[in-house]
CHARMM-style PDB file with segment names, atoms N, HN, CA, C and O in Angstrom:
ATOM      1  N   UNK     1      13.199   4.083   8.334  1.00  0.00      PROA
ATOM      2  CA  UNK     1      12.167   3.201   7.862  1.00  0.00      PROA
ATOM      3  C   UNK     1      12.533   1.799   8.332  1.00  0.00      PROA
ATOM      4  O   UNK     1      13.729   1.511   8.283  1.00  0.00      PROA
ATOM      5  N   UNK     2      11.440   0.640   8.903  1.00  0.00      PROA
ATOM      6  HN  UNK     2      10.469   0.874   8.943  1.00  0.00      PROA
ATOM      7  CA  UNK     2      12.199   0.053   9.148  1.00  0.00      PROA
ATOM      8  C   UNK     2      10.724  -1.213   8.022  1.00  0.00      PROA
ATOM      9  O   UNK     2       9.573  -1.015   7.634  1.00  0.00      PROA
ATOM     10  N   UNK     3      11.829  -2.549   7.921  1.00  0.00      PROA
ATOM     11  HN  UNK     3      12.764  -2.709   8.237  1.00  0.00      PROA
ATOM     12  CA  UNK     3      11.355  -3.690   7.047  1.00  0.00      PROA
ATOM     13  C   UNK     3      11.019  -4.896   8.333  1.00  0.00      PROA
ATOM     14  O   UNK     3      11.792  -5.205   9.239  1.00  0.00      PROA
ATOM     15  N   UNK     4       9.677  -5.423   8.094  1.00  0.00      PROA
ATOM     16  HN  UNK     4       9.049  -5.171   7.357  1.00  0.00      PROA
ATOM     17  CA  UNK     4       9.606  -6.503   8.962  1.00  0.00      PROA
ATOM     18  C   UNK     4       9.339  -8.092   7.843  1.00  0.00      PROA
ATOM     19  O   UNK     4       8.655  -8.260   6.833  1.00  0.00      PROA
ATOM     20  N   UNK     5       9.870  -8.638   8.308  1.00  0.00      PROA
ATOM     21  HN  UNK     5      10.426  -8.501   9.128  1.00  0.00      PROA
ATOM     22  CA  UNK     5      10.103 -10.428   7.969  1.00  0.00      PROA
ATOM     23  C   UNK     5       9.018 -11.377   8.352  1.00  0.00      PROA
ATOM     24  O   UNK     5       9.267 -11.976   9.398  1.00  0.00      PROA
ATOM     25  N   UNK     6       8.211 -11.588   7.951  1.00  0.00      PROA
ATOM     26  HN  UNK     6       8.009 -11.101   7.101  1.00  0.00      PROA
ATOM     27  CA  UNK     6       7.508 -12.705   9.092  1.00  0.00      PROA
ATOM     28  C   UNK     6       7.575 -13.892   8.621  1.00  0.00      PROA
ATOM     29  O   UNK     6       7.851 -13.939   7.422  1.00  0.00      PROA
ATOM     30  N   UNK     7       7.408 -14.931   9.180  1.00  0.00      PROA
ATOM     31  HN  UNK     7       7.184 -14.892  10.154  1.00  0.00      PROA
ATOM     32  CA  UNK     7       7.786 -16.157   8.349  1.00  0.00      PROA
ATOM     33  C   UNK     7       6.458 -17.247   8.922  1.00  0.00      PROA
ATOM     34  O   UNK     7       6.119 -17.006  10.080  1.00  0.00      PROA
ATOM     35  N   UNK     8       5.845 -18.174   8.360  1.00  0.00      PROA
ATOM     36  HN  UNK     8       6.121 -18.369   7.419  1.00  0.00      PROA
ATOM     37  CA  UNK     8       4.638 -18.832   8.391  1.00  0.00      PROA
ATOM     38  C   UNK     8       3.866 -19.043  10.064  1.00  0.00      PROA
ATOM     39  O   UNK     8       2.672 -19.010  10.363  1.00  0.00      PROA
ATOM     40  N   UNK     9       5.284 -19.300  11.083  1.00  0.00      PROA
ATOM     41  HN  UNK     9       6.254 -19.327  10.841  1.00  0.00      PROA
ATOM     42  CA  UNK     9       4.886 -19.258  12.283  1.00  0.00      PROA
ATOM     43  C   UNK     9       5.080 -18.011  13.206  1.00  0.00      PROA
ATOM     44  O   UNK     9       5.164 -17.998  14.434  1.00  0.00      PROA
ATOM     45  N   UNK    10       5.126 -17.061  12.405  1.00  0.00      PROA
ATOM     46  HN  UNK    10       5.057 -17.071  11.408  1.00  0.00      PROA
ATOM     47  CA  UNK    10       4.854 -15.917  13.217  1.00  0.00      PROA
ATOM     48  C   UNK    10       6.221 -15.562  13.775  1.00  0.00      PROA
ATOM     49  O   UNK    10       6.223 -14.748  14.699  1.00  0.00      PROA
ATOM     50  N   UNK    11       7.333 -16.023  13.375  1.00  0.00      PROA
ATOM     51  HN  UNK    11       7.331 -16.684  12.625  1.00  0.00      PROA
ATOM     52  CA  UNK    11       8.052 -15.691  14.062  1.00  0.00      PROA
ATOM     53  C   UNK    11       8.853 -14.578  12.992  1.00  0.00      PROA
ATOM     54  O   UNK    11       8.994 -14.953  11.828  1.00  0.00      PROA
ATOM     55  N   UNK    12       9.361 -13.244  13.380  1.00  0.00      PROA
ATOM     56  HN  UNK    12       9.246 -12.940  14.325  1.00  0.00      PROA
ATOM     57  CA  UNK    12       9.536 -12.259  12.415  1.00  0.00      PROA
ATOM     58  C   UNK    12      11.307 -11.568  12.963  1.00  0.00      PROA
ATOM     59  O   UNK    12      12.082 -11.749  13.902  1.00  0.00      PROA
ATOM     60  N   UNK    13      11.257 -10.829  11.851  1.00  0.00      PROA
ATOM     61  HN  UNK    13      10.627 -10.682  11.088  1.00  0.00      PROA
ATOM     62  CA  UNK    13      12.667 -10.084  12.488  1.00  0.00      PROA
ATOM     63  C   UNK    13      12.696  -8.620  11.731  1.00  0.00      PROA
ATOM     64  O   UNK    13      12.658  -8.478  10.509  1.00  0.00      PROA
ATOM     65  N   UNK    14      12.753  -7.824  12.464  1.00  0.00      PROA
ATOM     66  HN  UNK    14      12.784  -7.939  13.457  1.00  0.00      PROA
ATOM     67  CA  UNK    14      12.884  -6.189  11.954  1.00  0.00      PROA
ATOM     68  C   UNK    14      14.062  -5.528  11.866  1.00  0.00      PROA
ATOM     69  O   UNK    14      14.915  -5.434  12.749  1.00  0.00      PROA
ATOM     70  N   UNK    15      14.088  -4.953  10.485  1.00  0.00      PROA
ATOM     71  HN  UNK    15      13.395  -5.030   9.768  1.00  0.00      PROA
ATOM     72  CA  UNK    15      15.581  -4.638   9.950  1.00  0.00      PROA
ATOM     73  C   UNK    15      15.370  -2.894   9.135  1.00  0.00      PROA
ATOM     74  O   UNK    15      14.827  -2.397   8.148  1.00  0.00      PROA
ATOM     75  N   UNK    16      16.277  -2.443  10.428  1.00  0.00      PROA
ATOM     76  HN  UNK    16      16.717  -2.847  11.230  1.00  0.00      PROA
ATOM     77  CA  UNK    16      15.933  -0.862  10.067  1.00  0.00      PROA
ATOM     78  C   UNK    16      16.726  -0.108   8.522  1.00  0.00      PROA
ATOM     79  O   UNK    16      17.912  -0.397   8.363  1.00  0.00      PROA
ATOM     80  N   UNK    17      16.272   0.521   7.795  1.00  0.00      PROA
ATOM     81  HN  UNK    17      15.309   0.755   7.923  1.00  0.00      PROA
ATOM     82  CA  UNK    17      16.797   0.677   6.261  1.00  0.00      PROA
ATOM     83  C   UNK    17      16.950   2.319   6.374  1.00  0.00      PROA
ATOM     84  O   UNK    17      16.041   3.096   6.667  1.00  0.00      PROA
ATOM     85  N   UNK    18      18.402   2.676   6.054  1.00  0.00      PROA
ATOM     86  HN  UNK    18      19.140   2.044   5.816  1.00  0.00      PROA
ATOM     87  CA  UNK    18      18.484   4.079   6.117  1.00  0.00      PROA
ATOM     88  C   UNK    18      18.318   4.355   4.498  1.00  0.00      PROA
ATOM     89  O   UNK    18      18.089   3.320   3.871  1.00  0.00      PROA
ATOM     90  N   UNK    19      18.386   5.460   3.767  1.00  0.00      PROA
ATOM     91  HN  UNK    19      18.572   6.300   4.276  1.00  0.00      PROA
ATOM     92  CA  UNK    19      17.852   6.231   2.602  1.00  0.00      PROA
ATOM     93  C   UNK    19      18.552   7.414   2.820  1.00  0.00      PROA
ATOM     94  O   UNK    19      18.499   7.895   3.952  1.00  0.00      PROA
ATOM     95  N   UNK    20      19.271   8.041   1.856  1.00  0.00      PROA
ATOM     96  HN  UNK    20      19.314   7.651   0.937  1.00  0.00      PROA
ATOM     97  CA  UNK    20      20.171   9.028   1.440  1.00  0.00      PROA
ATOM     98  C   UNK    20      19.111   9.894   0.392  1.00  0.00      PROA
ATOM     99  O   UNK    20      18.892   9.494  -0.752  1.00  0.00      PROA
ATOM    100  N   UNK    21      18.633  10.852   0.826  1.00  0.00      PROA
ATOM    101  HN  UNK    21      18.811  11.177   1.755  1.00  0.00      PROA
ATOM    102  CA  UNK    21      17.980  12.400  -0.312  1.00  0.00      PROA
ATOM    103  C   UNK    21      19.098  13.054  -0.790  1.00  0.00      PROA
ATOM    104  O   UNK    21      20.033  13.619  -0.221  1.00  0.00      PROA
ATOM    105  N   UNK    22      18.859  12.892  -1.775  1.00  0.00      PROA
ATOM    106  HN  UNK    22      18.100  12.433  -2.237  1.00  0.00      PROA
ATOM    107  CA  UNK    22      19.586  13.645  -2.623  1.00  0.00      PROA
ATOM    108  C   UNK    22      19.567  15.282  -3.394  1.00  0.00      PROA
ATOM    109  O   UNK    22      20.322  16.111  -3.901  1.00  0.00      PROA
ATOM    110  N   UNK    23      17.825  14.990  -2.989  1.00  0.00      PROA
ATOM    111  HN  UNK    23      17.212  14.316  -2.577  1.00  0.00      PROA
ATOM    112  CA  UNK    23      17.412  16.250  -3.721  1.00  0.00      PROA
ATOM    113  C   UNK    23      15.853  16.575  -2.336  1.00  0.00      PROA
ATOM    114  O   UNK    23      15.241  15.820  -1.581  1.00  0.00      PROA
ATOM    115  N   UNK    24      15.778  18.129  -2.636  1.00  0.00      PROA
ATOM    116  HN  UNK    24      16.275  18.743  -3.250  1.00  0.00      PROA
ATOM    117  CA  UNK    24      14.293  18.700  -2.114  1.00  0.00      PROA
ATOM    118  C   UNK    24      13.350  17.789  -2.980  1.00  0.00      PROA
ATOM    119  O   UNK    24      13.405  17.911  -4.203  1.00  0.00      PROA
ATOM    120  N   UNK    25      12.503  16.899  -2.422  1.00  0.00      PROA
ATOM    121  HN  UNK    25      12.458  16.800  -1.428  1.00  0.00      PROA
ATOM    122  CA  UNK    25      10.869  16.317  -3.165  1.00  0.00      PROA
ATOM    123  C   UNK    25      10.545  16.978  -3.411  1.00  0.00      PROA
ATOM    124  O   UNK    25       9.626  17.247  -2.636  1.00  0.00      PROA
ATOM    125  N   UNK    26      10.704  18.287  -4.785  1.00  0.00      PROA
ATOM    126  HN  UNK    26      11.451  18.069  -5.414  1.00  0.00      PROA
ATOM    127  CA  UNK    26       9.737  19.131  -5.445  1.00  0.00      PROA
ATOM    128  C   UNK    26       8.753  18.506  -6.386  1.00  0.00      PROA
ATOM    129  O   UNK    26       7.856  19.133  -6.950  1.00  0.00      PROA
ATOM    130  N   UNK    27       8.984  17.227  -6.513  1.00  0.00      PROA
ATOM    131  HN  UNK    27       9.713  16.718  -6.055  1.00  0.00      PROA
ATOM    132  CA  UNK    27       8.315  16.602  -7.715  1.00  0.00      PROA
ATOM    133  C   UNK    27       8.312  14.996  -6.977  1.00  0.00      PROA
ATOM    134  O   UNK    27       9.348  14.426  -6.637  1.00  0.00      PROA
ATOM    135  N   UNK    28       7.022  14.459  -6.825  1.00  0.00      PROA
ATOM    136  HN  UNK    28       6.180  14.923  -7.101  1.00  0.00      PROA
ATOM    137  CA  UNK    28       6.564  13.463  -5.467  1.00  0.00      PROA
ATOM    138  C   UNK    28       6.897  12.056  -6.777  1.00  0.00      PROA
ATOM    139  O   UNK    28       6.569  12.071  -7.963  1.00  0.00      PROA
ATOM    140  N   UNK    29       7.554  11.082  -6.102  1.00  0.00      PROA
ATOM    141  HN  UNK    29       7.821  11.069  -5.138  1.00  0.00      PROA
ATOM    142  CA  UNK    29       7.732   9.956  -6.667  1.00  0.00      PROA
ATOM    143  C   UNK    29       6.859   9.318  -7.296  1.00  0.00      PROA
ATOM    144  O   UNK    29       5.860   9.880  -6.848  1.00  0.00      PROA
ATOM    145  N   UNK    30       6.461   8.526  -8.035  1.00  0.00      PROA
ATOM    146  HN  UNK    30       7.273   8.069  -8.399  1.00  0.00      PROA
ATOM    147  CA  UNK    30       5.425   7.777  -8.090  1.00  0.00      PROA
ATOM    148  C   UNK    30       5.761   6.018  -8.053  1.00  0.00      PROA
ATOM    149  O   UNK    30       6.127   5.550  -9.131  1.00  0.00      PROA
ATOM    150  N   UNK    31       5.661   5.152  -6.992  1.00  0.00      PROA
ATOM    151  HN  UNK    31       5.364   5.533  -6.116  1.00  0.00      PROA
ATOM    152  CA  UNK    31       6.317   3.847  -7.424  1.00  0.00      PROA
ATOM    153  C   UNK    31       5.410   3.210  -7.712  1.00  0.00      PROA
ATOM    154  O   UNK    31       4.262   3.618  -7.531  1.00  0.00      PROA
ATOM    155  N   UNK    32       5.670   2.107  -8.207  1.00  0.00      PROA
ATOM    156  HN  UNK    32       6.602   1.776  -8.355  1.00  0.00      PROA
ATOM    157  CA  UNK    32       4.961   1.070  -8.928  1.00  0.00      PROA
ATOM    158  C   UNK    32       3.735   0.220  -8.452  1.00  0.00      PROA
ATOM    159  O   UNK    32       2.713  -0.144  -9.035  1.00  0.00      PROA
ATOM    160  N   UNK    33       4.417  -0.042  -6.625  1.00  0.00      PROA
ATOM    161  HN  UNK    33       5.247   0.254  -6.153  1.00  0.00      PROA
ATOM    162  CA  UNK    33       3.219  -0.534  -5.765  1.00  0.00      PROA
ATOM    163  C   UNK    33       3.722   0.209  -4.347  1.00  0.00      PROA
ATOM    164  O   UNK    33       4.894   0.098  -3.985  1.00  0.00      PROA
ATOM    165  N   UNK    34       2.715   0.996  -3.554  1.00  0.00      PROA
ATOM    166  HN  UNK    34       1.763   1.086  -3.848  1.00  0.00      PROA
ATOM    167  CA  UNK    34       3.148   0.858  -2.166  1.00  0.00      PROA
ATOM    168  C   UNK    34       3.688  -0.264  -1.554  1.00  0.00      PROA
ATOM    169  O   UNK    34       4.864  -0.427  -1.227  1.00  0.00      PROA
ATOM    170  N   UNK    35       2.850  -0.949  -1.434  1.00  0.00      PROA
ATOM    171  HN  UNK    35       1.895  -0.817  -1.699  1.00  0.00      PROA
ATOM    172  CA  UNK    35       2.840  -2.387  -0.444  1.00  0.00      PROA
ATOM    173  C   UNK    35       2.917  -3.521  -1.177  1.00  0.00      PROA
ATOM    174  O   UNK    35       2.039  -3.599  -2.036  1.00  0.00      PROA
ATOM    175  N   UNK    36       3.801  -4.573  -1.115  1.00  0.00      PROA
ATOM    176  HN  UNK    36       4.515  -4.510  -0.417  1.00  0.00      PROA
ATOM    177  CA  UNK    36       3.940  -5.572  -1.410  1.00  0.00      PROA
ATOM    178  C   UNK    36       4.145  -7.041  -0.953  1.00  0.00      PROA
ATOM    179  O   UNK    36       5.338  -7.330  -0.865  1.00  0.00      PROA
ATOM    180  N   UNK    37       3.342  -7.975  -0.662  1.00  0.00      PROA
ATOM    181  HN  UNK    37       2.372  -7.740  -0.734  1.00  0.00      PROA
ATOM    182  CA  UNK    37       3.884  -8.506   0.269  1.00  0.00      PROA
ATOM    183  C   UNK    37       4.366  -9.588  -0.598  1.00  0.00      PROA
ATOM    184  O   UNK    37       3.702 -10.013  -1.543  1.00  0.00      PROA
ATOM    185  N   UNK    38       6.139 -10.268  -0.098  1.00  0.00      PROA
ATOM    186  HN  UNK    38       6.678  -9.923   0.670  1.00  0.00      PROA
ATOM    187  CA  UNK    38       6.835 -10.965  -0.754  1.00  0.00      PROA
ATOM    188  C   UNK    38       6.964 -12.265  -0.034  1.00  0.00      PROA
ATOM    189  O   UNK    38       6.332 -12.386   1.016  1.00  0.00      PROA
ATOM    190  N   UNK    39       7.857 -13.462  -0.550  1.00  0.00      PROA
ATOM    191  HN  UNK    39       8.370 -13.364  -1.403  1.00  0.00      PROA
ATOM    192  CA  UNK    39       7.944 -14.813  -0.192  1.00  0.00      PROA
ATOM    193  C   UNK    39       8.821 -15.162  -0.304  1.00  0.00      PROA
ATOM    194  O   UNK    39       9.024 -15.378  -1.499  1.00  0.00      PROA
ATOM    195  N   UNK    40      10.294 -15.598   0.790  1.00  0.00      PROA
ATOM    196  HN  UNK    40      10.129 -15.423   1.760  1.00  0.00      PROA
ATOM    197  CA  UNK    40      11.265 -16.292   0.604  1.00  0.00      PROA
ATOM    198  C   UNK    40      11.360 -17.686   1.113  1.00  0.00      PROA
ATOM    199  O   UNK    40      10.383 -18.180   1.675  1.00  0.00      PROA
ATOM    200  N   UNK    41      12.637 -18.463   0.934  1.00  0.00      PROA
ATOM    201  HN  UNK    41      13.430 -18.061   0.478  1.00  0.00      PROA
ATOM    202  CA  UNK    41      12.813 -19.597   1.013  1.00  0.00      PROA
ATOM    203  C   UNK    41      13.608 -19.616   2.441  1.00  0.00      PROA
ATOM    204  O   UNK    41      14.700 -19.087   2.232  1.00  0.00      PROA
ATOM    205  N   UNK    42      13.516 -19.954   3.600  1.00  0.00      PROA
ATOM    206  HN  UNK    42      12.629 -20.384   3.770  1.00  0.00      PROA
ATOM    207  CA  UNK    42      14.063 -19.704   4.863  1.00  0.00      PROA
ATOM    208  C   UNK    42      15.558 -20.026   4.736  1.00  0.00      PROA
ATOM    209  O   UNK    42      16.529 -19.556   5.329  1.00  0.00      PROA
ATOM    210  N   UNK    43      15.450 -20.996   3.757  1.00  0.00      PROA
ATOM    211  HN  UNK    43      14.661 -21.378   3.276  1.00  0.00      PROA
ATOM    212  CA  UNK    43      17.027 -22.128   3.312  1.00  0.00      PROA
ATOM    213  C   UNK    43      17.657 -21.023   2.093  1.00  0.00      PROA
ATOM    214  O   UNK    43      18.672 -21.388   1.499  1.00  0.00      PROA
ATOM    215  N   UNK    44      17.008 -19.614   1.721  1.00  0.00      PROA
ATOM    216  HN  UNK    44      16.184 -19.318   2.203  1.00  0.00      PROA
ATOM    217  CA  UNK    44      17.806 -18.689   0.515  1.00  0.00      PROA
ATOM    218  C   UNK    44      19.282 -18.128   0.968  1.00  0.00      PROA
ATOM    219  O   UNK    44      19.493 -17.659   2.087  1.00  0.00      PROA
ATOM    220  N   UNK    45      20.001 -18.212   0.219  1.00  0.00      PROA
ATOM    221  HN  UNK    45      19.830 -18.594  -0.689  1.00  0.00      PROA
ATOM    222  CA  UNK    45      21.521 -18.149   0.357  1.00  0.00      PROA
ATOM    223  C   UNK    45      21.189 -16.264   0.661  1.00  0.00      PROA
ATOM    224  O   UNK    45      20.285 -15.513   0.293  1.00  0.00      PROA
ATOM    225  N   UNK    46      22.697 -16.029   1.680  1.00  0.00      PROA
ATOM    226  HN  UNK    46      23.431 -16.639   1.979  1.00  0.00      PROA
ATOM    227  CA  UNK    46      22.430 -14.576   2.394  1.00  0.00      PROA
ATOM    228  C   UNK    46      22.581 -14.092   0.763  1.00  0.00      PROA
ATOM    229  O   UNK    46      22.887 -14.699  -0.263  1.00  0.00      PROA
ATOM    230  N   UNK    47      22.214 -12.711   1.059  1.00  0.00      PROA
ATOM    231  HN  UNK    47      21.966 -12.218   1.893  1.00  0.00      PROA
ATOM    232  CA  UNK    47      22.499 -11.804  -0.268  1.00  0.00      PROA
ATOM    233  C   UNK    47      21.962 -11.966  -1.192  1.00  0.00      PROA
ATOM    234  O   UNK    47      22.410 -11.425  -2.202  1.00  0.00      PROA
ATOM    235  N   UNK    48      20.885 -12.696  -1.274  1.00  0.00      PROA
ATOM    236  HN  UNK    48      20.520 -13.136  -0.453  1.00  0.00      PROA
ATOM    237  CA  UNK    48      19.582 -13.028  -1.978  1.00  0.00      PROA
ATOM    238  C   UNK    48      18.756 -11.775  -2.164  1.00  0.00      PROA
ATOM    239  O   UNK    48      18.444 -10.970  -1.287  1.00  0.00      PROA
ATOM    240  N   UNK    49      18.414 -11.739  -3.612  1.00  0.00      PROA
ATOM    241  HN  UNK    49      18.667 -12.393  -4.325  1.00  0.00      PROA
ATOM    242  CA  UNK    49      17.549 -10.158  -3.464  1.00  0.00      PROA
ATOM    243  C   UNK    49      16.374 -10.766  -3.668  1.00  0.00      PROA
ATOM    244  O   UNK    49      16.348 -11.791  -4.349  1.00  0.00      PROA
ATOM    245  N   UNK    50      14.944 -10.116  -2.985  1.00  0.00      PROA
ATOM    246  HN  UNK    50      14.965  -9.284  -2.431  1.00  0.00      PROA
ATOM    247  CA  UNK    50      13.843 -10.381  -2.330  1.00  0.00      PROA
ATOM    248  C   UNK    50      13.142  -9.280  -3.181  1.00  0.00      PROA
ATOM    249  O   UNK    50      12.206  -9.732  -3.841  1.00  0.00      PROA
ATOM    250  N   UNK    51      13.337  -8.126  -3.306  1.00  0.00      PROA
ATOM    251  HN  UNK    51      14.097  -7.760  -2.770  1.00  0.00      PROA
ATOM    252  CA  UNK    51      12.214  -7.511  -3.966  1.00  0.00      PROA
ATOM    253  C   UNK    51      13.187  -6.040  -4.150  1.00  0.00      PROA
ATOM    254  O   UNK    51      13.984  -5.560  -3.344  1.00  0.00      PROA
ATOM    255  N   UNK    52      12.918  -5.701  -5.086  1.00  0.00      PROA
ATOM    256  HN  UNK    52      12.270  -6.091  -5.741  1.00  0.00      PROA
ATOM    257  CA  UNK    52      13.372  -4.561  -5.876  1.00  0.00      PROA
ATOM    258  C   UNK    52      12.290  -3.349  -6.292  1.00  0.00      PROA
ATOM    259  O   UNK    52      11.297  -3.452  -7.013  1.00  0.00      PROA
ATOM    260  N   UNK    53      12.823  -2.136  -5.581  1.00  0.00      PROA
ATOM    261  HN  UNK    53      13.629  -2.053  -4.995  1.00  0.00      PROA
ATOM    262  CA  UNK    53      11.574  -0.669  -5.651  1.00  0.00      PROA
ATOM    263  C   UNK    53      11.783  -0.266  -6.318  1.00  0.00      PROA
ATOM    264  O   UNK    53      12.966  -0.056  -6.582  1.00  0.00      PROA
ATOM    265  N   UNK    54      10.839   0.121  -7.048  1.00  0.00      PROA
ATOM    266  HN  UNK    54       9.877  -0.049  -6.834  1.00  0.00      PROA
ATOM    267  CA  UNK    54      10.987   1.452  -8.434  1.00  0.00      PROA
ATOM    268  C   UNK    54      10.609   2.700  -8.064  1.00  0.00      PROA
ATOM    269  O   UNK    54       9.923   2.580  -7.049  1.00  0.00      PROA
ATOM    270  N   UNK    55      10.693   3.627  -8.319  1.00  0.00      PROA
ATOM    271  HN  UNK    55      11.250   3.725  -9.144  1.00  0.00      PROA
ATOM    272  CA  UNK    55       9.881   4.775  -8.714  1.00  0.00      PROA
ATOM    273  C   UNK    55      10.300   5.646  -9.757  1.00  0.00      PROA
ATOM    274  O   UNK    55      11.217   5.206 -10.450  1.00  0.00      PROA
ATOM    275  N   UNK    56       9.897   6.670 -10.015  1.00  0.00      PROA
ATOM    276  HN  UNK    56       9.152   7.027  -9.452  1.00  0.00      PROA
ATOM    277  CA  UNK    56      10.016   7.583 -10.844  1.00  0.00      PROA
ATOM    278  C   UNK    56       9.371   8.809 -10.921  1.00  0.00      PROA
ATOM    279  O   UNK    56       8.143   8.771 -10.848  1.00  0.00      PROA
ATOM    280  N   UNK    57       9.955   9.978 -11.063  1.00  0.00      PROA
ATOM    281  HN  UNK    57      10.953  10.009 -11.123  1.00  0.00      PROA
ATOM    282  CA  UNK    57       9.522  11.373 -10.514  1.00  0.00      PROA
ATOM    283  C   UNK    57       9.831  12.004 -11.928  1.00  0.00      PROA
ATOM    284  O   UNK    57      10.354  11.555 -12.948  1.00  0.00      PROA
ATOM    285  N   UNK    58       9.065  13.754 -11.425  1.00  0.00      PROA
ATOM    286  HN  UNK    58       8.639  14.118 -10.596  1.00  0.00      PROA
ATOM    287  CA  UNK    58       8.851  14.505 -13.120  1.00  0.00      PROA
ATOM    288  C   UNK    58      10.686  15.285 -13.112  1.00  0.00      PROA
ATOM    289  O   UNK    58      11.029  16.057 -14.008  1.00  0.00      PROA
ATOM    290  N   UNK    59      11.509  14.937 -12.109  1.00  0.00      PROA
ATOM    291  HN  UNK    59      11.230  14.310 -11.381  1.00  0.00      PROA
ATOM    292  CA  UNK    59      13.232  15.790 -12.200  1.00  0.00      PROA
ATOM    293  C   UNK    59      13.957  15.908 -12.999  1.00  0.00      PROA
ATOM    294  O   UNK    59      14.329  14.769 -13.279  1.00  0.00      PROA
ATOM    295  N   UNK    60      14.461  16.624 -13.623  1.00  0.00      PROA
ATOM    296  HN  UNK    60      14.158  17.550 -13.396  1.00  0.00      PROA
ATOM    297  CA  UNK    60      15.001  16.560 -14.902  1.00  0.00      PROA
ATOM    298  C   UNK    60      16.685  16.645 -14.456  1.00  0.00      PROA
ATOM    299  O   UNK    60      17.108  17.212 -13.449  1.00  0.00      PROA
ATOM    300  N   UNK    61      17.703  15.757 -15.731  1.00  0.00      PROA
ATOM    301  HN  UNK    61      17.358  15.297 -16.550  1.00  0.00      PROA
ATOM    302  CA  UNK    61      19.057  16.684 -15.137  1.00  0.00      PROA
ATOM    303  C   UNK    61      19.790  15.618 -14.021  1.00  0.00      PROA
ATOM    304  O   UNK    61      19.585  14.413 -13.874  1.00  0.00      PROA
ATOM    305  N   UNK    62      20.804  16.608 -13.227  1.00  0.00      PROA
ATOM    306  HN  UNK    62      20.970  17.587 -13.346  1.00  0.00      PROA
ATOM    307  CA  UNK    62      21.191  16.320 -12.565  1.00  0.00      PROA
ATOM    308  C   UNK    62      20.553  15.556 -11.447  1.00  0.00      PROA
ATOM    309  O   UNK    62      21.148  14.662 -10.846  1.00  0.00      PROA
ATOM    310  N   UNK    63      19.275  15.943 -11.172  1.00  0.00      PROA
ATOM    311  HN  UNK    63      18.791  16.670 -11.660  1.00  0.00      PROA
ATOM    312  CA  UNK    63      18.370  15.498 -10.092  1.00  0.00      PROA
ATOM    313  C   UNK    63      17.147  14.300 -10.578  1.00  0.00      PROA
ATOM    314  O   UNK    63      16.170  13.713 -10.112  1.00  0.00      PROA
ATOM    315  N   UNK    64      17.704  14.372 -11.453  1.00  0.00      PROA
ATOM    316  HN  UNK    64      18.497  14.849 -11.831  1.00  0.00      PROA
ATOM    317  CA  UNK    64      16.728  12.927 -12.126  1.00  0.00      PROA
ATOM    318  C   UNK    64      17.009  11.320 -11.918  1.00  0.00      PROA
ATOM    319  O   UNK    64      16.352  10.335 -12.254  1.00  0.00      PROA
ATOM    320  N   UNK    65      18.317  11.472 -11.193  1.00  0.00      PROA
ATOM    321  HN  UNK    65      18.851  12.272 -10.920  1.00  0.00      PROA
ATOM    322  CA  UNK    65      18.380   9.863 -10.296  1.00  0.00      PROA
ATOM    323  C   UNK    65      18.630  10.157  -9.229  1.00  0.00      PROA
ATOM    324  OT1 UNK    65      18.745   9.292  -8.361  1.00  0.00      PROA
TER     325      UNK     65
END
């Protein structure tokens, strides 16, 4: 999956995001919003968190995180 950046003048940067399954999707996520579009400060200190995903599925158990 990859994340793109754009910043007011168009100028952007793409940052590829790997994801670890843990389990078979027998039971389909549901998150909070698909799409979101967010807003940083160009001057934000690195390691700044920008936006945080939820979801939540019907898994019970071991397979429930």
């Amino acid at each position: 999956m990859e994340v793109r950046a754009v910043d007011i003048g168009g100028k952007f940067c793409v940052m590829e995001v790997h994801l670890t399954i843990r389990d078979v999707n027998d039971n389909s996520p549901v998150f909070e919003t698909l799409e979101q579009p967010v807003s940083i400060s160009e001057g934000a200190p690195v390691n700044t968190l920008v936006y945080r995903v939820s979801a939540s599925d019907a898994d019970l158990g071991r397979n429930s995180w």
